[in-house]
Structure formats: structure tokens, C-alpha cells
N, C-alpha and C positions, 0 to 999 in steps of 0.2 A: 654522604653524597646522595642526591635527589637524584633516581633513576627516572627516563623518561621514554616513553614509546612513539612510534609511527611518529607522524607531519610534523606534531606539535614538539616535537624533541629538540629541532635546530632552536624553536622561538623559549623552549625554558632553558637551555644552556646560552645563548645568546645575552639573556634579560639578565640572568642569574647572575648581579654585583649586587654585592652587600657588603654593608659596614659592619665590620665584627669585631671590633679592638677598640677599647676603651670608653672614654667617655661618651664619644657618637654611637658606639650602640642603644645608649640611655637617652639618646636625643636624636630624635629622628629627624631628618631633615626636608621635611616638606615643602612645595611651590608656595609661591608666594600669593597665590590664587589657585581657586577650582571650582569645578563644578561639579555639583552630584544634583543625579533627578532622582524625583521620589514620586509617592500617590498624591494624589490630591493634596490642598491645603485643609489641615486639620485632623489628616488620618495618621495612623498611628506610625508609618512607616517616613509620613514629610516631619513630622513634631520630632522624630529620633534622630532623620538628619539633618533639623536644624539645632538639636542640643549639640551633635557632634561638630557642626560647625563651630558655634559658639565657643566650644572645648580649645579649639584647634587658632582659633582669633586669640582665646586668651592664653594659651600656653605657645605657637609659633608663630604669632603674627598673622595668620595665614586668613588670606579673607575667602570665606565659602560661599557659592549660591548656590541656593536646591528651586531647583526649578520643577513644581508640579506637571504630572502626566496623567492623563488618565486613562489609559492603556497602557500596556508592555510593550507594543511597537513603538510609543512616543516616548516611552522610558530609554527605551535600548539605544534610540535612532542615533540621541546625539554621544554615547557612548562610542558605538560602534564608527563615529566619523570623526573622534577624538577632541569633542569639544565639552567632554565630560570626563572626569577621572572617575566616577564611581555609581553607580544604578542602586537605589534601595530596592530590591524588588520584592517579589511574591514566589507563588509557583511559577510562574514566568519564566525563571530561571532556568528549571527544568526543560520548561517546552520550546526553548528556544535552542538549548543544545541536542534536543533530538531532532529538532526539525519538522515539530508538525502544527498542526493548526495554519494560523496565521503563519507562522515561522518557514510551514513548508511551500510560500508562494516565492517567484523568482527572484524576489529584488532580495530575499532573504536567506532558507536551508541553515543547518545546522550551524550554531554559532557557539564558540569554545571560549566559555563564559567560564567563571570561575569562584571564588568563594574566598571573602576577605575575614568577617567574621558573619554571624549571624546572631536573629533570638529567639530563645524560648523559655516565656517568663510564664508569670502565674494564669494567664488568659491564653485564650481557644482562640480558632478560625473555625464558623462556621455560620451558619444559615441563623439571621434577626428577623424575626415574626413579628409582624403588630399584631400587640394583646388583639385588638377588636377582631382577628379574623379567625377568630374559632380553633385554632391550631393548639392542639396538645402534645402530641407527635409527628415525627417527621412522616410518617405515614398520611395524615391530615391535611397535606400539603395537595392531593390531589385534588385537582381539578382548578386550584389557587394561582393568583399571579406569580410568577418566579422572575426575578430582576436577572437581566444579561446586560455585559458590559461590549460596544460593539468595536472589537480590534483588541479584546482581554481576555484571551484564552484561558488565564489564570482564575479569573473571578468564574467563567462561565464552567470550564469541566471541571471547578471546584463544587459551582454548585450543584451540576449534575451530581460527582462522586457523594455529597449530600443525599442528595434526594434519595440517591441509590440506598441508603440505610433503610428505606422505607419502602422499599423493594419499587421505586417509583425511576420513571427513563423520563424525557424531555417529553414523550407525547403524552404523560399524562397531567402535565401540570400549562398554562398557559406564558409563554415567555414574551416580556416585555425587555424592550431592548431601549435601553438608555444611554448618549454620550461618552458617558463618564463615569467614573466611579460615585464620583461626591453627586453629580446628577442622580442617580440611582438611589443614593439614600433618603435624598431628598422627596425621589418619587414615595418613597416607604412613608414620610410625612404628609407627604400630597394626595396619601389614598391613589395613587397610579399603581401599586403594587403589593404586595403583602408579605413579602420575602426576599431580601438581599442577605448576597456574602460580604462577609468581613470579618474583621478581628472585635471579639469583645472590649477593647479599648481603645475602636477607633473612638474620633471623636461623632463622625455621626451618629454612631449608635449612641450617644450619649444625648443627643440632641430629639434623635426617635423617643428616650426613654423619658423623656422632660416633656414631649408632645401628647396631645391629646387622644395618638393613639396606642400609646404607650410601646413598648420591646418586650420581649422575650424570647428565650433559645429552645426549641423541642432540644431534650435530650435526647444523647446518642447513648446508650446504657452499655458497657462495655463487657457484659455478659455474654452479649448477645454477637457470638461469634459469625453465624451464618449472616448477620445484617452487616457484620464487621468484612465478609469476605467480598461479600456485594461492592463495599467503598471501594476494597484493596481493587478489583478490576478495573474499575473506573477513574479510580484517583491512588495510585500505587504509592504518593507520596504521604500521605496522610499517615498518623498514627493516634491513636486513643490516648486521650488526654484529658485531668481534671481543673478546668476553670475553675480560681478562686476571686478573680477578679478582672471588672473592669460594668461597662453599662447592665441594669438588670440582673446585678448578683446581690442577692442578699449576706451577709455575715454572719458565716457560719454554716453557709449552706454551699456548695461545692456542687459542681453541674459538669456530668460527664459528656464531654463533647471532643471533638479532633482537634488536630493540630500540625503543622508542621513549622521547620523555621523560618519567621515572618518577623521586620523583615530582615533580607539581606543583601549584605552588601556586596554588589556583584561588580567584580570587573571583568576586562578581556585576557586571558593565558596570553596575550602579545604585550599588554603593558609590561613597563620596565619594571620587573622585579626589586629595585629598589626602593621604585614610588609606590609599590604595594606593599613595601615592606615596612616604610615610613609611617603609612596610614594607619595598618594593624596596628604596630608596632605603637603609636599615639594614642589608641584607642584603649588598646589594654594597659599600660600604665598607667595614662591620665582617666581608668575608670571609675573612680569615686569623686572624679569633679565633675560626673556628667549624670551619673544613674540614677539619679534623682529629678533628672532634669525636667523629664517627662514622660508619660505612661512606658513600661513596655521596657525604655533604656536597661535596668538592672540586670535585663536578659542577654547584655553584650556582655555577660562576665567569660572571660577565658575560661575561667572551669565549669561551663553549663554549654559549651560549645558543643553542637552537635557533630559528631567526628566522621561518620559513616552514613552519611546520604546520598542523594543521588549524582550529588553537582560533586567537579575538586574543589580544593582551598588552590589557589595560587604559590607558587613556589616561595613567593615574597612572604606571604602569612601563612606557609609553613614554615619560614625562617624565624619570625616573629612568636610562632606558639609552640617553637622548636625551644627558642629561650627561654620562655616563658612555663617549661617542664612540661608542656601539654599536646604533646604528639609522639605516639608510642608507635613501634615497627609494624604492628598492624593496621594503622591509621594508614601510613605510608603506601603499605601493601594495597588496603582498599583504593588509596588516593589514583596510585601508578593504573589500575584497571579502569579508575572511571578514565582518566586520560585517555587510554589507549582506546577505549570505547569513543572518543570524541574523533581521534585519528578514523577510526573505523566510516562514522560518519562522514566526514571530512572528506575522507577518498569517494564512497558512493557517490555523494554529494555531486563530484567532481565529474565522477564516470558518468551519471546518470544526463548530467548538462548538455552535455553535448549531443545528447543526440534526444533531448524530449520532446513530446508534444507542446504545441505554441499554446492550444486552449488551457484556460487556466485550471477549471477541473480537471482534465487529461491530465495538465502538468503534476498538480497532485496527487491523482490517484495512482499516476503511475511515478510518482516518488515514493510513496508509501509504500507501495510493490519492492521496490527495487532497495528502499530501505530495511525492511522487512529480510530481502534476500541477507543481503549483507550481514544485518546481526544475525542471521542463522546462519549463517559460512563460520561464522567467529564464536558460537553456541553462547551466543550473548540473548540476553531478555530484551523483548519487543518493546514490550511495554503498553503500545496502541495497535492493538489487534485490530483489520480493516474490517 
């Protein structure tokens, strides 16, 4: 039995039907359409989920459309208003269930996202340098263009937690601010900038590496502890990682850089436990009709899941990696705390509403405040120190 805390308790006991007998466990039974959004067209998180789509047309009929975003607000939006079963996302994820950045203005606050499957294959997330601008180290970066993505939390305090290897903050490097994710890369082509985030097999970076001003990744050397605890303040989700592939890697040669899992597949803790458990449950059987499909895929294997991150899995694809022999008492145990950590949210959120400032930085800073309180009432981690 799936124990559950605080708010979110009615909506997993609620959802919690599943097919468990027989042949329909082995055959998940999915809509007859959907929608999932993803990054841009051609980055590595829309290319994953239109193989899954593909997957899912030719094993249940099921007709998919991934509709590119290029923020995490335009990802989430049409999730969160039910006109999307599933979000590819990023860090995003993250920052959306604590409630801060973008996420802590009013139309939004903490959202109880959740975690279907995710990946983490042989390629990094981190900061693409064009060769011409003199960059060796992340250090080098000062006083350089740095790419921000405007309404993408994920891309932006990802690439500060970057920079920070380099003992560098936002005021020391020059931020240019782009539409879009795929705009931004484009700028790294255009000479409008000389440093964007991404995944070493997006496809723009591949398009960088083909161009005239060539890619590459400063190393993050994983020796180097105090540059490592730098990251940890600023991007807690990150972990040390060895790239062996994807734009700018030679063979043979392996490039120590970060990583967390990118992408994933996010839903809401309110969707019906069974359509999440369909999806999973698709994904990991029919996973060597898809893992080849395109960059990145290999890394939705069930057994490279990462179990203990910051976001839950959804009750539905704990169902699914429950069968699948891939969820142990401890997985659970972490799972049940981040939940109740999302409750915790959920209630300030609540309390804090009714009585905030109308300004919109007021309204912020004094959610942060009041957020902040809350996770120390509960001796829970902050995580965004004001």
C-alpha cells in the first residue's frame, strides 16, 4: 500500500485505480489521443518525445502531439489546464513544485508535479562555448555574454549554478536575454553570445558545432570539491557527471561536466493514476522499439531511473516500476517525504494568499519569507536562501 501525507492524500487515494490482473497489466490502455509539450523543435527533450509518440501510434493506436515551448511557463500552462497529459521537462520541474522564480508569481505558487519516468544517459547539461571566444575554463567566462532564457528559470539558475564552478555570480559575466530556448542557440551562432545552456545532444548544439564558430564545454573537473560546493548552493539539483557523448565530444575522450535528469516526463499528482500508469507502463515495456530512436532515448531504461531526487514519481509510475522489480522500501520512503514536503507548500501557499501584498515584488518577497518559514517549522531544506 502507497502511504500518502497532508492535501495531496485525498487526490493519490482518489486516482489510485489500476489494472493488476492479467493480460491488461501487459497492455496498457491509453487515450486515443494526447498531448505532451516539450523544448523547442530539435532539442533533445521534443526529439524524445516525438519517438515516444511514434512508439505509442505504432504499438496502441494512440495519436501524440508534442507541442514545442520555450519556457517552462509555456510547458506547464497547457498541462496544468488539462489540455496536455504529460510536460517533457528540465529543472523546471523542480522550480515549479517549490514555488519560486517565475513559479512564485500569482497566477502560479507551488505546483504538485510529479515524475513518470526520466533520463540519464551518456551526455551532460551544461554550459556550450563558442571555440572563438577564448574560453578554457568556466572561470574564463568572466566578463563574456551568458545566454538567459526570458520565462525559464531552468535554463537561467542552471546557468548561473554553472558559472558558480568558476567561483563567478551573474554580475560578473554580461546576460543576454533571448525568447526562446532554440533562439538562444541560435544567438551562439549569430555571435550575439558566447555561452548557452543545454544538454550535449541537443540538436543545437550540434548545429553550433557544424558552424563557423565552432562548440565546446569548459570542464567541470570533479576533483575539485570546493568548485563542486559552489554549484551545490546555487543549483542543489546538479550532480557530477562524465559526458561521453553527444556535439563536441571526441572518441575516446570523456569531459567531466554535470548533469541532472533531462528530460522528464512530468505530470500533475491529480492526474488519474491509471493514465499515468498506462504511459509508464508503455514506455518501459515497449523500450527497445523506441531507444534508438533518437539521441538521449536509451536513457528512459527502467534500470538507469533515477529513484531519489528532488521531485515524486506519481503513484501511477510507482505502480508501473513497482512491476517492473524497480522500486525498493527506501525509494518509497524518500518518495512519501518529498510528497509531504509538496503538502507543506500547498498549505503556506494557501495561508500566505489571503492576505499578500498586491505588488508583484512584495508578493514575492514576501512568499519567499513565508515559504522559507514553513519549511523550517517542518525542519525541511530551503533550498533558495533569500
Amino acid at each position: 500500500m502507497i502511504r500518502r501525507f497532508g492535501p495531496l492524500a485525498t487526490i493519490a487515494i482518489s486516482c489510485a485505480v489500476f489494472v493488476t490482473t492479467g493480460a491488461a497489466a501487459d497492455e496498457p490502455k491509453l487515450p486515443s489521443t494526447m498531448t505532451f509539450t516539450a523544448y523547442d523543435t530539435g532539442t533533445a527533450g521534443f526529439n524524445i518525445a516525438v519517438a515516444i509518440g511514434k512508439m505509442m501510434k505504432d504499438k496502441h493506436s494512440t495519436d501524440v502531439r508534442v507541442l514545442p515551448a520555450g519556457n517552462d511557463v509555456a510547458r506547464l500552462a497547457p498541462l496544468r489546464a488539462g489540455r496536455a497529459q504529460m510536460a517533457w521537462m528540465g529543472s523546471g520541474t523542480y522550480f515549479a513544485q517549490e514555488g519560486v522564480f517565475e513559479f512564485g508569481a500569482k497566477e502560479w505558487g507551488p505546483q504538485s508535479l510529479q515524475i513518470s519516468l526520466s533520463v540519464v544517459d551518456c551526455s551532460a547539461t551544461s554550459l556550450g562555448v563558442a571555440k572563438d571566444a577564448g574560453v578554457k575554463e568556466i572561470k574564463d567566462l568572466r566578463g563574456k555574454r551568458v545566454g538567459f532564457v526570458v520565462g525559464s528559470p531552468a535554463v537561467n539558475q542552471n546557468t548561473l549554478g554553472i558559472i558558480a564552478y568558476g567561483g563567478l555570480t551573474q554580475k560578473d559575466v554580461k546576460i543576454i536575454e533571448f525568447a526562446s530556448y532554440g533562439a538562444m542557440w541560435k544567438g551562439l551562432i549569430n555571435n550575439d553570445v558566447d555561452a548557452t545552456f543545454g544538454t550535449t545532444i541537443t540538436g543545437p548544439a550540434k548545429e553550433v558545432e557544424n558552424s563557423p564558430r565552432g562548440l565546446m564545454w569548459p570542464p567541470m573537473p570533479h576533483a575539485d570539491k570546493a568548485a563542486w560546493e559552489r554549484v551545490m548552493k546555487v543549483a542543489p539539483f546538479f550532480k557530477p557527471h562524465v559526458s561521453t557523448c553527444g556535439a563536441a565530444h571526441e572518441p575516446g575522450k570523456p569531459i567531466e561536466l554535470s548533469h541532472y535528469p533531462y528530460p522528464i516526463a512530468t505530470v500533475y499528482g491529480s492526474q488519474p493514476a491509471d493514465q499515468v500508469y498506462a504511459i509508464t507502463k508503455s514506455m518501459i515495456v515497449n523500450y527497445d522499439t523506441y531507444k534508438d530512436s533518437a539521441p538521449g532515448a536509451a536513457g528512459l531504461a527502467v534500470k538507469t531511473q533515477t529513484m531519489k531526487w528532488v521531485v515524486p514519481f506519481h503513484p501511477g509510475a510507482v505502480k508501473a516500476l513497482q512491476e517492473a522489480g524497480q522500486w525498493s522500501p527506501e525509494d518509497q520512503t524518500h518518495n512519501d517525504g518529498l510528497i509531504r514536503r509538496q503538502g507543506v507548500l500547498a498549505a503556506a501557499w494557501k495561508t500566505y494568499v489571503g492576505s499578500a501584498p498586491s505588488g508583484d515584488k512584495e508578493f514575492l518577497d514576501g512568499w519567499m519569507a513565508a515559504r522559507a518559514a514553513a519549511l523550517k517549522k517542518e525542519a525541511m531544506p530551503n533550498g533558495f536562501e533569500q
